[in-house]
C-alpha positions in Angstrom: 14.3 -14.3 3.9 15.7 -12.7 0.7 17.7 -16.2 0.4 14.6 -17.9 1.7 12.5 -16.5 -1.2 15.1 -17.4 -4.3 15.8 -20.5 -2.8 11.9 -21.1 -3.5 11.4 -19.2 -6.4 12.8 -21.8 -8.8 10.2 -24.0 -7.7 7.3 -21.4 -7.7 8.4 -22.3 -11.4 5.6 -23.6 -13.2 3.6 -21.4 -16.1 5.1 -19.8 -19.2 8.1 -17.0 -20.0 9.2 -18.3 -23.9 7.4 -18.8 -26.8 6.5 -22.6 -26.8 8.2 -22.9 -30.6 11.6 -22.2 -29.4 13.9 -25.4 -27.7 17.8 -25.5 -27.9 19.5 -25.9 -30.9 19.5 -29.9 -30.3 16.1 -30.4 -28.9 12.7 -31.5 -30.0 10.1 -31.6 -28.5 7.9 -34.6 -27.7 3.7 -34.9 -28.6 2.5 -34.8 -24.8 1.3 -37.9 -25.6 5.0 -39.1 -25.0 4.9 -37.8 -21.6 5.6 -39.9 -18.7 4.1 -38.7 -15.7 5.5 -38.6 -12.5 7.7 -37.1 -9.5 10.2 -35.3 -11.5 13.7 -33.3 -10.2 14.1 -29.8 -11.4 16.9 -28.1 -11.7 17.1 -24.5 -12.9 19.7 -24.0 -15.4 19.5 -20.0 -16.3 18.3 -16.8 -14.8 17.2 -13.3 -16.1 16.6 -10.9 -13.6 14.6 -8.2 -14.2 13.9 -7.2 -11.3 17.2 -6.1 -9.7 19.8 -5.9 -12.5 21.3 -9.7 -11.8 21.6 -9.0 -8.1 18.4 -12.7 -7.9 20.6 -14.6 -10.4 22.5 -16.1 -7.0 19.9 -16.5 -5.6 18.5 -19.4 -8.1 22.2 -20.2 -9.0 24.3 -19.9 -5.8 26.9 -22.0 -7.4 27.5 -19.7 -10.2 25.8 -19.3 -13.6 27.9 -22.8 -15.0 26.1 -25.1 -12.4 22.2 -26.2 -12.0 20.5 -25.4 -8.9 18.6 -28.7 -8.2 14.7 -28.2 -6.4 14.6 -28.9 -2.8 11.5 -31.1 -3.4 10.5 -33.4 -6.2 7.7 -31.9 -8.5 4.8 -34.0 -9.4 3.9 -33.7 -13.1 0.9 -35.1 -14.8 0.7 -37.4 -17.7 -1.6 -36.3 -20.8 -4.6 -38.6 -19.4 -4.5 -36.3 -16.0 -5.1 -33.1 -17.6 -6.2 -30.6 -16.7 -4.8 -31.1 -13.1 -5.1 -29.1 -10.0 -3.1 -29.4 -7.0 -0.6 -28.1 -4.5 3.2 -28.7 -4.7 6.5 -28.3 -3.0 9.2 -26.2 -4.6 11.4 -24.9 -1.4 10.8 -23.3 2.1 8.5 -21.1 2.1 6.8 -22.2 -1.4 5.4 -25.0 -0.1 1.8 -26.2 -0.4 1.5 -23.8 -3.9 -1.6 -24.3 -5.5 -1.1 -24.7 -9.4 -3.1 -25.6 -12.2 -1.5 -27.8 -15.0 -3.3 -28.1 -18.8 -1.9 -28.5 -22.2 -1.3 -25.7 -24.2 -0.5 -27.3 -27.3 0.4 -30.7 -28.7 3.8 -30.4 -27.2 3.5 -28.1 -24.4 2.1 -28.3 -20.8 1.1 -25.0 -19.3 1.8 -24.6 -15.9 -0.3 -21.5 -14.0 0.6 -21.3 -10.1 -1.5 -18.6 -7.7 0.2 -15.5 -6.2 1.9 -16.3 -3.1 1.3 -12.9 -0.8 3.8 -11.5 1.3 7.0 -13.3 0.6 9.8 -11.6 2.8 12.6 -9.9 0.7 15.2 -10.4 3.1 17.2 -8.8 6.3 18.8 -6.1 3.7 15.5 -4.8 2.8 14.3 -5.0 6.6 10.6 -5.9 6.8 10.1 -5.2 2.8 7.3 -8.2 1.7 6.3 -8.5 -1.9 3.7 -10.6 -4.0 4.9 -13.5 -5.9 3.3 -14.8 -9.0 5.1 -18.0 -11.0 3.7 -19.7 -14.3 5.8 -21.7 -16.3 5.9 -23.8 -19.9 7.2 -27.5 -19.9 7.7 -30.0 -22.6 8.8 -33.8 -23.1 12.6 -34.0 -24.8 13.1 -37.5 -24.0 12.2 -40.3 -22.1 11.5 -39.3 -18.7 13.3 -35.5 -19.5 11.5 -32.2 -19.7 12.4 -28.7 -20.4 11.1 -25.5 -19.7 11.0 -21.8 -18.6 9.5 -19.9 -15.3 7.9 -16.5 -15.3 8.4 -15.5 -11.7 6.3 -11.5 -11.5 7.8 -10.2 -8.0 4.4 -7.0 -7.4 3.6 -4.9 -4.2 7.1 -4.7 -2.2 5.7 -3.3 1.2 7.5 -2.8 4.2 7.3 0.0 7.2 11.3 0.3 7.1 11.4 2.4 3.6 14.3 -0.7 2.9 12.4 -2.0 -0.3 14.0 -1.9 -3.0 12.7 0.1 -6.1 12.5 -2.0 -9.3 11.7 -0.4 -13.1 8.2 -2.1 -13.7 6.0 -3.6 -10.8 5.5 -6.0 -11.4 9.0 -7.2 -12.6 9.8 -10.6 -13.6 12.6 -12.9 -13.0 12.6 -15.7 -15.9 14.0 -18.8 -15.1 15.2 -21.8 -17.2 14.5 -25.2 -16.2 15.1 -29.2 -17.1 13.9 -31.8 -15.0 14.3 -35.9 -14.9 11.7 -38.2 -13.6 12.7 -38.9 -10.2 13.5 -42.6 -9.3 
């Protein structure tokens, strides 16, 4: 359940969390002309939690901060031609079949908005405690066949007849997520 949802969170990962002029310090960003579309493997490569004070980050990151979580799934990602797109993808059990809607924000920048997954279970430590799940996400071109990008993940509504849930500062809270991906194959 709790394992369950993080394990799919990182794949709910497609809209927007950073401000689409920031890359790494040895990065540049691609015209989404550049863009080769295709089945692409993420990876997340950093988590913020804000949302229960780090306890998510091993969730995304099992093996530690130091070490990329690869996707269960490959993520299809449209070329420039196919935009805007809508369609439904696989990220991990349970977040399969997500319905997402992928445009371009900017000449560099695809915009990722995913619908809100109800009722995502939280895990046997919060008993029955459900809670909305929301992910958009920002992706650009780096290099041939490589992308970038970062996840907003907004976690709304935990519910459960227990009284396990656990209380977070703002509902909804967001987990960020930062992600890379290679075309697949």
């Amino acid at each position: 359940m709790l394992s369950s949802m993080i394990r799919l969170l990182p794949l709910l990962v497609l809209p927007a969390c950073q401000d689409p002029g920031e890359t790494g310090p040895s990065e540049e960003r691609l015209p989404l002309a550049e863009l080769k579309g295709g089945d692409y493997q993420f990876y997340t490569e950093g988590v913020e939690d804000g949302c229960l004070d780090g306890a998510l980050e091993a969730l995304f990151m099992p093996e530690g901060p130091a070490t990329p979580h690869p996707f269960e799934y490959p993520v299809y990602v449209p070329s420039l031609e196919e935009l805007p797109m809508s369609y439904a993808v696989d990220f991990r059990e349970p977040f399969v079949g997500m319905d997402v809607t992928v445009s371009q924000l900017d000449e560099t920048t695809l915009q990722v908005d995913g619908d809100t997954m109800p009722d995502v279970e939280l895990g046997v430590a919060s008993g029955d405690c459900a809670a909305d799940m929301e992910a958009d996400a920002l992706l650009w071109a780096v290099g041939e066949g490589a992308l970038r990008g970062t996840a907003d993940i907004a976690v709304r509504d935990p519910e459960g007849s227990e009284g396990l849930c656990p209380v977070f500062d703002q509902d909804p809270c967001t987990v960020e997520l930062v992600l890379s991906a290679v075309i697949d194959g």
